[in-house]
C-alpha positions as CSV (number, residue, x, y, z in Angstrom):
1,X,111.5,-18.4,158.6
2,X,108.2,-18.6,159.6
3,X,106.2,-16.0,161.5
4,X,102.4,-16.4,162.8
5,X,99.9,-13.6,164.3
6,X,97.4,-14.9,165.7
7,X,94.3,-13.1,167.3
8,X,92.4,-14.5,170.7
9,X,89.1,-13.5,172.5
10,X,89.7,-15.0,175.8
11,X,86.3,-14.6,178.2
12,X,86.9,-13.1,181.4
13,X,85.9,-16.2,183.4
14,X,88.1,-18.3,181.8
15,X,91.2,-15.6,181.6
16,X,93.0,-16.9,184.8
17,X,93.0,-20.8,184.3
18,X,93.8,-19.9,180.3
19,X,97.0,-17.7,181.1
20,X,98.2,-20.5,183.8
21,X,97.9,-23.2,180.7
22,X,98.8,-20.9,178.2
23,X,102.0,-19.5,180.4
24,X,103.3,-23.3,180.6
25,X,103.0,-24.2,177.1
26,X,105.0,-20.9,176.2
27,X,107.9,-22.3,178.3
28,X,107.6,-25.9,176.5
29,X,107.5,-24.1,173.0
30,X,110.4,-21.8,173.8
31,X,112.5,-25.0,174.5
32,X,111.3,-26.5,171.2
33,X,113.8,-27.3,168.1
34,X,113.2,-24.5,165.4
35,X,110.9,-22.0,167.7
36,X,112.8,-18.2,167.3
37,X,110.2,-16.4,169.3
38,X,106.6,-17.2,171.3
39,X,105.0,-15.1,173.2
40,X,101.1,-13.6,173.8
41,X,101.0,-9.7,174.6
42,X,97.6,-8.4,175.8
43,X,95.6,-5.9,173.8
44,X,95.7,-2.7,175.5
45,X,92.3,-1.9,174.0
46,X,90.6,-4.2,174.1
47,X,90.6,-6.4,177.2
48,X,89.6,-9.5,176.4
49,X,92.1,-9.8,172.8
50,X,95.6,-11.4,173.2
51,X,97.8,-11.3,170.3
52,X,100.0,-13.9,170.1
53,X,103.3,-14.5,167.8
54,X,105.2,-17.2,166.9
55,X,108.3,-17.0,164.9
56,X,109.6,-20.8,163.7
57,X,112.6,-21.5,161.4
58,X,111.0,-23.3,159.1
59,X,107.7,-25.2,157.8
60,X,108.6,-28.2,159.3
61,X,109.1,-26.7,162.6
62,X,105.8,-25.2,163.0
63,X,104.4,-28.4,161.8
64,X,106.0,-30.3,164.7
65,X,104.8,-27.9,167.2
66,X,101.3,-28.2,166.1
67,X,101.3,-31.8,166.4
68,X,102.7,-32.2,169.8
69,X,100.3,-29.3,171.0
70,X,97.5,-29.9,169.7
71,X,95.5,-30.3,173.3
72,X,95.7,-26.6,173.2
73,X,92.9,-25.8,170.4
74,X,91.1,-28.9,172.2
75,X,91.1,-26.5,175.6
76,X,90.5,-23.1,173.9
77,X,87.3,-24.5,172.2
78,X,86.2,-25.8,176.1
79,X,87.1,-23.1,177.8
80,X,85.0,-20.5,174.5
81,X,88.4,-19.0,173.4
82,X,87.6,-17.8,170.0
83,X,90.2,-17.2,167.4
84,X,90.0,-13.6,165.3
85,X,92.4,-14.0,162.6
86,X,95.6,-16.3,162.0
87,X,98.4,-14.1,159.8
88,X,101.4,-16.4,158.7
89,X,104.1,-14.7,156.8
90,X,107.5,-16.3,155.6
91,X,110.2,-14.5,155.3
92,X,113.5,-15.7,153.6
93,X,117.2,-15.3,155.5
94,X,115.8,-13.4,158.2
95,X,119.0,-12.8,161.1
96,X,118.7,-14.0,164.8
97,X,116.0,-13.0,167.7
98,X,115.9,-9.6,168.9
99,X,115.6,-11.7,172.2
100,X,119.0,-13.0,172.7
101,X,117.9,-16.5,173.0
């Protein structure tokens, strides 16, 4: 199992057409083969960092997903998202989602 934390600076003026993007790519992803859990929580101290976290079960997965999204880093970039830090862990024989999916 794979699991990604990734780090976002999304600008104020560019927070409301980012989430709407963002919030229909997290359905598309959820439906994906392999994806476990995706989901961006807002920093509660900082306003303009979003957290987001991706748990795939495996490699492969994640490197399916990146291909078919990869529009996404395309936007961020246009719209002056900046990235903080990327975090990937894998974790062997890990059990199911907390989320019941």
């Amino acid at each position: 199992m794979i699991i990604l934390h990734v780090s976002l600076f999304v600008p104020d003026e560019a927070r409301a057409q980012w989430e709407a993007v963002t919030r229909s790519a997290i359905q598309r992803t959820r439906e994906e083969p392999g994806n476990v859990e995706f989901f961006y929580a807002p920093d509660l101290v900082e306003p303009r960092l979003v957290h987001a976290v991706e748990v795939w079960e495996s490699e492969d997965a994640l490197e399916v997903h990146k291909a078919v999204h990869k529009y996404r880093a395309d936007l961020n970039i246009e719209l002056g998202v900046v990235t903080g830090s990327v975090e990937i862990y894998e974790v062997p024989n890990a059990g199911p989602s907390s989320a019941g999916r």
